[in-house]
Kinemage of the C-alpha trace (Angstrom):
@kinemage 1
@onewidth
@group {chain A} dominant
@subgroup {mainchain}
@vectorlist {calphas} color= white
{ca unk a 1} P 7.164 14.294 23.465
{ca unk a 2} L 3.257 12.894 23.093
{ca unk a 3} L 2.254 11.819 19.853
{ca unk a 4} L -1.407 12.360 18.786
{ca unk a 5} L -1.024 11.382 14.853
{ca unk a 6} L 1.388 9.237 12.789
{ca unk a 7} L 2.042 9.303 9.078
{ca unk a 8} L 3.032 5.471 7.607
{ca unk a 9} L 4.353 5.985 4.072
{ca unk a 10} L 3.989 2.996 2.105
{ca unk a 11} L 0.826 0.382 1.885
{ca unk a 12} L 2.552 -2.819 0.938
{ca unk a 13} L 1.105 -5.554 3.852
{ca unk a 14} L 4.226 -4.108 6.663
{ca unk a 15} L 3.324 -0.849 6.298
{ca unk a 16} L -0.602 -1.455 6.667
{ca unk a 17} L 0.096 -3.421 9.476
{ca unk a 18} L 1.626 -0.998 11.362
{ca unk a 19} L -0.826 1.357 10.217
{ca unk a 20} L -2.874 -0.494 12.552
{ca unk a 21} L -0.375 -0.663 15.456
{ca unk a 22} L -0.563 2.800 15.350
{ca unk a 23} L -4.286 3.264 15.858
{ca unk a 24} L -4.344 0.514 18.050
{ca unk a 25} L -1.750 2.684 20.136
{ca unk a 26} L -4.329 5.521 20.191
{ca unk a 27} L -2.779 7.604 17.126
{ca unk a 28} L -4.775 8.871 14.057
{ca unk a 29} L -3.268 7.335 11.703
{ca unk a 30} L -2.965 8.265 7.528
{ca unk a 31} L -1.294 5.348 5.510
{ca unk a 32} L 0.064 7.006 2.389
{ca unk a 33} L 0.175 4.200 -0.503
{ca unk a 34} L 0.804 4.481 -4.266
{ca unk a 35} L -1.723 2.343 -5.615
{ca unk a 36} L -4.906 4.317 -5.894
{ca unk a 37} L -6.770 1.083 -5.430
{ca unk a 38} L -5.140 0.257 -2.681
{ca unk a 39} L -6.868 3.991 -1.386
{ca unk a 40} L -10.102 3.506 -2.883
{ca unk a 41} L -9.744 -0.199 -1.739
{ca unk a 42} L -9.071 0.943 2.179
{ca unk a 43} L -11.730 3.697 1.921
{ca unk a 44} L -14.936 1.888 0.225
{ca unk a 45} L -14.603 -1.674 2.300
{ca unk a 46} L -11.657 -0.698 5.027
{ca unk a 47} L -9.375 -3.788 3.381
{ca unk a 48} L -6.076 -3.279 1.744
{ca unk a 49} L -7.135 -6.142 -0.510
{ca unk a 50} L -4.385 -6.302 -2.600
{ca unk a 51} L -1.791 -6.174 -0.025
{ca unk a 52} L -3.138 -7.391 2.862
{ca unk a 53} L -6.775 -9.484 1.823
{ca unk a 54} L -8.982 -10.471 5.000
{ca unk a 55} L -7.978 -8.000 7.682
{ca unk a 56} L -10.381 -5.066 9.002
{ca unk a 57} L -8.147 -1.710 9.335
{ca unk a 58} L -8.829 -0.315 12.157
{ca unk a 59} L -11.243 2.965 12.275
{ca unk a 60} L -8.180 5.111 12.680
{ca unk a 61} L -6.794 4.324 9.712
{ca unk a 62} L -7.540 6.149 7.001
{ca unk a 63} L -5.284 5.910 3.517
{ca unk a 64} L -4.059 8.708 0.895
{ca unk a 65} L -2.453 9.047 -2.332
{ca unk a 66} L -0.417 11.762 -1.728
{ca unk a 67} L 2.512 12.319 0.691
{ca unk a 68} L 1.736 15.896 0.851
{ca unk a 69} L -1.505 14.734 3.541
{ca unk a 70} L 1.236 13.313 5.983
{ca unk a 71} L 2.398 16.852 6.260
{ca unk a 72} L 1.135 17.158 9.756
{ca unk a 73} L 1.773 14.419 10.730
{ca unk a 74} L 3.763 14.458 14.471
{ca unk a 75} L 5.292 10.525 14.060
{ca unk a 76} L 6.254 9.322 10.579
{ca unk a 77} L 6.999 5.546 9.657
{ca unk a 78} L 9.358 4.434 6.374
{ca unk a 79} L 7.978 1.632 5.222
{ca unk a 80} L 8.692 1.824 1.516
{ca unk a 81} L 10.729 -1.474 -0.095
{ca unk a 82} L 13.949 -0.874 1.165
{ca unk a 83} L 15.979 -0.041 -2.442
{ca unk a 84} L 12.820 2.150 -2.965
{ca unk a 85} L 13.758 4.602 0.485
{ca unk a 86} L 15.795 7.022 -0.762
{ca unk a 87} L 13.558 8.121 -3.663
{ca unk a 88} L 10.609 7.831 -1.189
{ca unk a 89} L 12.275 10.481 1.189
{ca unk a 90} L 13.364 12.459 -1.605
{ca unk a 91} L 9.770 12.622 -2.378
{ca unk a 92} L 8.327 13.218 1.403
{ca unk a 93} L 11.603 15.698 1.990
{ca unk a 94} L 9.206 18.697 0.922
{ca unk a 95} L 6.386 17.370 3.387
{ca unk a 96} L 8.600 16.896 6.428
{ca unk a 97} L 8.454 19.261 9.457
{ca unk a 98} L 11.652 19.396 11.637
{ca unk a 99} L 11.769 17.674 14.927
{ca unk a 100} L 9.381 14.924 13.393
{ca unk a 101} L 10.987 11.639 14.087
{ca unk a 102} L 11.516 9.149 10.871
{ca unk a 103} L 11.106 5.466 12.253
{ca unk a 104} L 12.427 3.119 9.673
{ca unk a 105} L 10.811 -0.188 9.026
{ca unk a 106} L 12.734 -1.624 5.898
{ca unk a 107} L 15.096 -4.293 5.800
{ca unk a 108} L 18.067 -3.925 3.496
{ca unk a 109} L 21.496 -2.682 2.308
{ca unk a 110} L 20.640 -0.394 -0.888
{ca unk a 111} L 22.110 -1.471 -3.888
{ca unk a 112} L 25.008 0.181 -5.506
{ca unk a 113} L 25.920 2.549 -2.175
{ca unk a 114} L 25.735 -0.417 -0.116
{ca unk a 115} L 24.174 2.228 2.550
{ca unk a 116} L 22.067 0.938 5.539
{ca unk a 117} L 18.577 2.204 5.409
{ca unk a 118} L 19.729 4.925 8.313
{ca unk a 119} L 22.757 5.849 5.902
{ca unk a 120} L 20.140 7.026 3.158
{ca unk a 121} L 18.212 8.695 5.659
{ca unk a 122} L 20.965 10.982 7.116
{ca unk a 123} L 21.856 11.968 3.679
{ca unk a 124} L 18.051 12.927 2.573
{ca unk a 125} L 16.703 13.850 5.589
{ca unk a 126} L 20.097 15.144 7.407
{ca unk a 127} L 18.037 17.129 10.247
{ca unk a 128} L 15.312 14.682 11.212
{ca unk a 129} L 15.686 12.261 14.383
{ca unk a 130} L 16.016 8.502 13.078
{ca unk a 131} L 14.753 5.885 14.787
{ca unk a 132} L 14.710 1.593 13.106
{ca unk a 133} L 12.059 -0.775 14.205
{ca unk a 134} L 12.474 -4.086 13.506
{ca unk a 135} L 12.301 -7.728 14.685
{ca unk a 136} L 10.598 -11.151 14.083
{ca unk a 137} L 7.128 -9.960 12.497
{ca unk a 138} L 4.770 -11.576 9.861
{ca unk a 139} L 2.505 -8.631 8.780
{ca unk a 140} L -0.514 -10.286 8.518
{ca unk a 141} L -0.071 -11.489 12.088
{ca unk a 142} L 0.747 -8.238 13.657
{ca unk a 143} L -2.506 -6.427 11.325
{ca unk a 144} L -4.578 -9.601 13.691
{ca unk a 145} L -3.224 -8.266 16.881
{ca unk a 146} L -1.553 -11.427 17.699
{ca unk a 147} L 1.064 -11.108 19.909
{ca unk a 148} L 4.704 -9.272 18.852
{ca unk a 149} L 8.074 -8.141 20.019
{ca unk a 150} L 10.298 -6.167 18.204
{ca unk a 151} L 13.205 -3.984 19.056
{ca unk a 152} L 13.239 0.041 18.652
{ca unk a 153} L 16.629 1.126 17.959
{ca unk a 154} L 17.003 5.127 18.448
{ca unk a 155} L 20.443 6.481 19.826
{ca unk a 156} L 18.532 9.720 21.551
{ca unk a 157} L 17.087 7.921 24.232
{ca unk a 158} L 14.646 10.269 25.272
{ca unk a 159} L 13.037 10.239 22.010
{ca unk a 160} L 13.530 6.436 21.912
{ca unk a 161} L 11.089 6.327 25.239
{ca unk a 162} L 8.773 8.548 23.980
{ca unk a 163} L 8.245 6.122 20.714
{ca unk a 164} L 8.074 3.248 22.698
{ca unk a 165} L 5.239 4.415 24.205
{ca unk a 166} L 4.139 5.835 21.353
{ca unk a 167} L 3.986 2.598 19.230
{ca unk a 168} L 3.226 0.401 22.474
{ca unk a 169} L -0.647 -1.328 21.461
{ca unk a 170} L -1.793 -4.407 23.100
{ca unk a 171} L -0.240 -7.082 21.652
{ca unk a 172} L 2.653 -5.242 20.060
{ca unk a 173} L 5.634 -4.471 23.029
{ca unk a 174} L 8.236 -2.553 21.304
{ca unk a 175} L 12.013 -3.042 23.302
{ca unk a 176} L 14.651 -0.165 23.143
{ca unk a 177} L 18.092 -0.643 21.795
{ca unk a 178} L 20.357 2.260 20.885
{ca unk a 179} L 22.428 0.743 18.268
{ca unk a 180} L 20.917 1.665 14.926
{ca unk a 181} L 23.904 -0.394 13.462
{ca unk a 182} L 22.839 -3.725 14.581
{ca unk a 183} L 19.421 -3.618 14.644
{ca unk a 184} L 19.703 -3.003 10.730
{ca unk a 185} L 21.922 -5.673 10.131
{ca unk a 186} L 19.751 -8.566 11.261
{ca unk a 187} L 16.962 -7.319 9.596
{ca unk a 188} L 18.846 -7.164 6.162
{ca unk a 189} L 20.713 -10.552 6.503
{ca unk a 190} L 17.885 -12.755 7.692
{ca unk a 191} L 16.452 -11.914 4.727
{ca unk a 192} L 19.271 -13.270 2.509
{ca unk a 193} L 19.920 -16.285 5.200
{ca unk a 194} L 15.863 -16.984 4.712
{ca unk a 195} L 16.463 -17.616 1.235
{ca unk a 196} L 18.966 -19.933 1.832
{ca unk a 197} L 16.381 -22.134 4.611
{ca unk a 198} L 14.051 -21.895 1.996
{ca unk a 199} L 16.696 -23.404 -0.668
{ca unk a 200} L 17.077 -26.456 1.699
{ca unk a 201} L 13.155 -26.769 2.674
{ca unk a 202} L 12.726 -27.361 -1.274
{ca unk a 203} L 15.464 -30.104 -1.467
{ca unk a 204} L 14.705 -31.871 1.736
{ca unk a 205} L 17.891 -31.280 2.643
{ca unk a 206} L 16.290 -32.116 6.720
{ca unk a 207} L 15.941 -30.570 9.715
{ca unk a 208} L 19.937 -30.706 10.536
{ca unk a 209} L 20.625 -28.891 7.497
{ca unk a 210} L 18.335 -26.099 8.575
{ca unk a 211} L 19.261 -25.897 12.064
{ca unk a 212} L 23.274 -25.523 10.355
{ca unk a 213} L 22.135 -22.994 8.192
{ca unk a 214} L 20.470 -20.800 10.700
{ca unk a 215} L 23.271 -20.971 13.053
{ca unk a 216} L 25.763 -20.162 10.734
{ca unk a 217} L 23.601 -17.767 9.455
{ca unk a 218} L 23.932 -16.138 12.591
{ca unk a 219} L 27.155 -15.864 12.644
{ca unk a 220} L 27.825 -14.237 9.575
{ca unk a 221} L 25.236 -11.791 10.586
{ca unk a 222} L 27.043 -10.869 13.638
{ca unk a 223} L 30.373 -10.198 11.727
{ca unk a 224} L 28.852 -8.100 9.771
{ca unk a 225} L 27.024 -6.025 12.317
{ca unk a 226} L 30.355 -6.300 14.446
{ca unk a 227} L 32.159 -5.016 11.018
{ca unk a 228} L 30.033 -1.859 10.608
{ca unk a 229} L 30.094 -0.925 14.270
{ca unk a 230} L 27.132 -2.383 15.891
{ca unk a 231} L 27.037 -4.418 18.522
{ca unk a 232} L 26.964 -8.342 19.226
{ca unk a 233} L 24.559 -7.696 21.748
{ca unk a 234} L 21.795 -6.567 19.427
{ca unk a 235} L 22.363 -8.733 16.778
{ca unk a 236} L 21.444 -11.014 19.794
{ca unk a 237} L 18.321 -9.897 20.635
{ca unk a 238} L 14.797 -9.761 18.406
{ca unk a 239} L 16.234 -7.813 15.772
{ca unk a 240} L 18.477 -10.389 14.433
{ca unk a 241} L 18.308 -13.476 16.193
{ca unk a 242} L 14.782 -13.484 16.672
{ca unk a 243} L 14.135 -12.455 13.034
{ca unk a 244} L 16.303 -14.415 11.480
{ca unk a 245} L 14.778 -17.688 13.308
{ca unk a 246} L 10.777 -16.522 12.249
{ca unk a 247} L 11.681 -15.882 8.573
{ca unk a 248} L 13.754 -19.129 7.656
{ca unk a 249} L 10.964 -20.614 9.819
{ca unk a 250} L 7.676 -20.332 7.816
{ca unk a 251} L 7.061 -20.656 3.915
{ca unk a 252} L 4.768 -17.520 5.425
{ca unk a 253} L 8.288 -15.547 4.821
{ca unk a 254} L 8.681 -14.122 1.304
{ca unk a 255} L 12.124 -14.834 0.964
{ca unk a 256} L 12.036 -18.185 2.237
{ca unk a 257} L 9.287 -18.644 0.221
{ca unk a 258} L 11.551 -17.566 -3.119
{ca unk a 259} L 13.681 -20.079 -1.819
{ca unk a 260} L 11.542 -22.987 -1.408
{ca unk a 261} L 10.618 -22.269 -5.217
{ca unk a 262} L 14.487 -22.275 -6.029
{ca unk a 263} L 14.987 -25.421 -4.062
{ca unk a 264} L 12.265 -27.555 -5.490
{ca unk a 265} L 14.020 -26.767 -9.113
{ca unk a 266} L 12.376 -23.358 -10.119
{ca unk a 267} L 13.956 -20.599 -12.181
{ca unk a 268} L 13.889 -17.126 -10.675
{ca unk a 269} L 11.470 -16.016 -13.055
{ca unk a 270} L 9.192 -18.963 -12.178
{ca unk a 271} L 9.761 -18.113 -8.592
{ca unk a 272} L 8.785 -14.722 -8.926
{ca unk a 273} L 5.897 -15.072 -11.200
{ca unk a 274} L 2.666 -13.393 -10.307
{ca unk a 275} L 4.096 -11.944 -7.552
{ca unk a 276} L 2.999 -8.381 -5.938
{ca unk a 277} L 5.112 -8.139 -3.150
{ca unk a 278} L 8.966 -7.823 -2.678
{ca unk a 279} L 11.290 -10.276 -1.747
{ca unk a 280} L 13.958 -8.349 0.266
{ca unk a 281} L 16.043 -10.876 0.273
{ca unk a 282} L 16.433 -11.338 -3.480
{ca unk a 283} L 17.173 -7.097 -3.930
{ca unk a 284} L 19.365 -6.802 -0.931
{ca unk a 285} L 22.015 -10.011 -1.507
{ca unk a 286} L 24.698 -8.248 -4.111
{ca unk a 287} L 24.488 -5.666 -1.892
{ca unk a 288} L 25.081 -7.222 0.777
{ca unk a 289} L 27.826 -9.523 -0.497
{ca unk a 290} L 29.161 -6.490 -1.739
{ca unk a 291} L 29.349 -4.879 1.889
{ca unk a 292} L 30.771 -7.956 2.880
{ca unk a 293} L 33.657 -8.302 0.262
{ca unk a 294} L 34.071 -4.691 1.008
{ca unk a 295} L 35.260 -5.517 4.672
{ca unk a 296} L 36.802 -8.352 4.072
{ca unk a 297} L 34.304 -10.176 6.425
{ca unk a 298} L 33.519 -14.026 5.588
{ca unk a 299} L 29.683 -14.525 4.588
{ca unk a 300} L 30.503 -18.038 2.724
{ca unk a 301} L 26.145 -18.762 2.928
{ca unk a 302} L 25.360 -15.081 1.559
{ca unk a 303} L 27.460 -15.458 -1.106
{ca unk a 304} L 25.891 -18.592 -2.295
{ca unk a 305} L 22.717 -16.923 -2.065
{ca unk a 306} L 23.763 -14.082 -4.322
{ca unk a 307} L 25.381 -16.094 -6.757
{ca unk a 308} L 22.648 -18.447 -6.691
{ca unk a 309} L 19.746 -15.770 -7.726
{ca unk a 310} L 22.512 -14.282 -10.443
{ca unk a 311} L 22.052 -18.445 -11.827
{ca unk a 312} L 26.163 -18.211 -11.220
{ca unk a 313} L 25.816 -21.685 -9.735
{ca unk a 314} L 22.897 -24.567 -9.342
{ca unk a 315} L 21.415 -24.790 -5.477
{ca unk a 316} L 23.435 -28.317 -5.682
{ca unk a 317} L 26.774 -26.785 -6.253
{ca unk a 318} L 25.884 -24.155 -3.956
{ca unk a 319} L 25.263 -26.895 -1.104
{ca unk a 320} L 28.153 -28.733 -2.175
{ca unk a 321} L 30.731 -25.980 -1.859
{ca unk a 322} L 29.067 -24.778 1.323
{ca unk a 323} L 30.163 -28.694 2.281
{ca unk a 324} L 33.143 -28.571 0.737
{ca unk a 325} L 34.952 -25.383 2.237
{ca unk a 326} L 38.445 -26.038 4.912
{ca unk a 327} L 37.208 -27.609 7.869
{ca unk a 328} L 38.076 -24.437 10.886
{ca unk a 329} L 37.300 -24.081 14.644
{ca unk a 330} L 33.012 -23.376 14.741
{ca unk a 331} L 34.331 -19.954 16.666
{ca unk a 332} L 36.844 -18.688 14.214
């Protein structure tokens, strides 16, 4: 399958950055957003300025207002927030073409369901091939053309090869995985487990405390991925590992941004104050605790998290019973 155009639904700064992936890969490229002055923004001065300020789109790129233009569209990326997808494909569902591949590019578990982002997809779009990017990313980097890896998770490998290729631009090397499961996971926990790094950034709680939260981090990731079917393996790789180190790396990350607010004594209204774009993190936690309760697998620093942004506990109590759990094996 050779893809000549690609439809990117959503204009927050992911989605306009892979709006330039894709013409970088060669594809003419519409970027649907629902701001119209985001559109008029992207047409008059080629700039999402509200989303993305000081990047040049590419010439390829051009934006619309209505999803009705990505109708022909051969290659279509999700990029809305992720507890905004399903009423996003509900409202593309009349636009889509079968045999036109869905690549989702949100990280989350949606709220009340507790349904992966390919869960909501299957149930809107139940005939379209589903395919989930994702990996360690700052938009405004990849929109530069500095250099990225991510993974490509598609379980028809055929069609994960031709997308590969497809979404392949200098710069930006896509790797194939074919667990959907796991490359979902570590995009929706890092986010949570960013907060957390960002909590302990703002209390200069020191480098050991970060490195400890990242690696346990990990590991509830991978029992949750494990939990729901995916693999260790992925969960390994860029899509959770590597993700999950970037984004409880750099105040650049959102949610480890929120966190760094929280941290330094902020309430979550302060935190969020004059803020345009979503924190992930913040939306996806009960949900995610929820999943978690829900299999009965431990997430001790998720938890926190959640009950942290519900102001259920103070970041200090939330340290201190992280601290103060029953000492256990580090591989139990």
């Amino acid at each position: 399958m050779k893809f000549q155009t690609a439809g990117v639904i959503g204009a927050g700064a992911w989605g306009t950055a892979l709006a330039q992936v894709c013409a970088r890969a060669g594809l003419r490229t519409i970027l649907q957003a629902r701001e119209p002055e985001v559109v008029e923004s992207i047409a008059a001065r080629r700039e999402n300025e509200a989303f993305l300020p000081g990047v040049r789109l590419e010439p390829g790129v051009s934006a619309t207002g209505d999803l009705a233009d990505l109708a022909g569209c051969e290659l279509i990326l999700a990029v809305p927030p992720a507890q905004h997808m399903r009423a996003t494909l509900e409202a593309f569902r009349p636009h889509w073409r079968s045999g036109v591949p869905v690549v989702l590019c949100s990280k989350g578990v949606e709220r009340g369901s507790l349904a992966l982002m390919t869960d909501v997809a299957q149930q809107v779009l139940p005939a379209a091939p589903i395919a989930v990017l994702s990996g360690p990313s700052f938009a405004a980097e990849v929109a530069r053309g500095l250099p990225t890896a991510v993974t490509l998770a598609c379980a028809d490998t055929a069609l994960g090869e031709d997308l590969m290729q497809a979404l392949s631009a200098p710069h930006f090397r896509p790797y194939l995985a074919d667990d959907l499961i796991g490359a979902e996971v570590g995009g929706a926990v890092k986010n949570v487990l960013a907060i957390a790094c960002g909590v302990s950034e703002g209390m200069k709680l020191g480098r050991s405390a970060h490195a400890a939260l990242i690696t346990r981090g990990f590991v509830e990731m991978t029992r949750l991925g494990v939990a729901l079917g995916g693999q260790a393996e992925t969960v390994a790789g860029l899509c959770g590992l590597g993700d999950l180190v970037l984004t409880c790396s750099s105040p650049q990350s959102r949610n480890m941004s929120l966190g760094l607010a929280l941290g330094e004594g902020q309430t979550l209204q302060q935190a969020l104050a004059g803020k345009r774009s979503v924190a992930e993190g913040m939306e996806s936690a009960p949900a995610v605790r929820a999943l978690a309760d829900a299999l009965g697998v431990d997430m001790p620093i998720c938890c926190a998290v959640d009950r942290l942004l519900r102001a259920e506990i103070t970041a200090l109590q939330a340290i201190d019973q992280l601290l103060s759990r029953p000492l256990k094996a580090e591989n139990a």
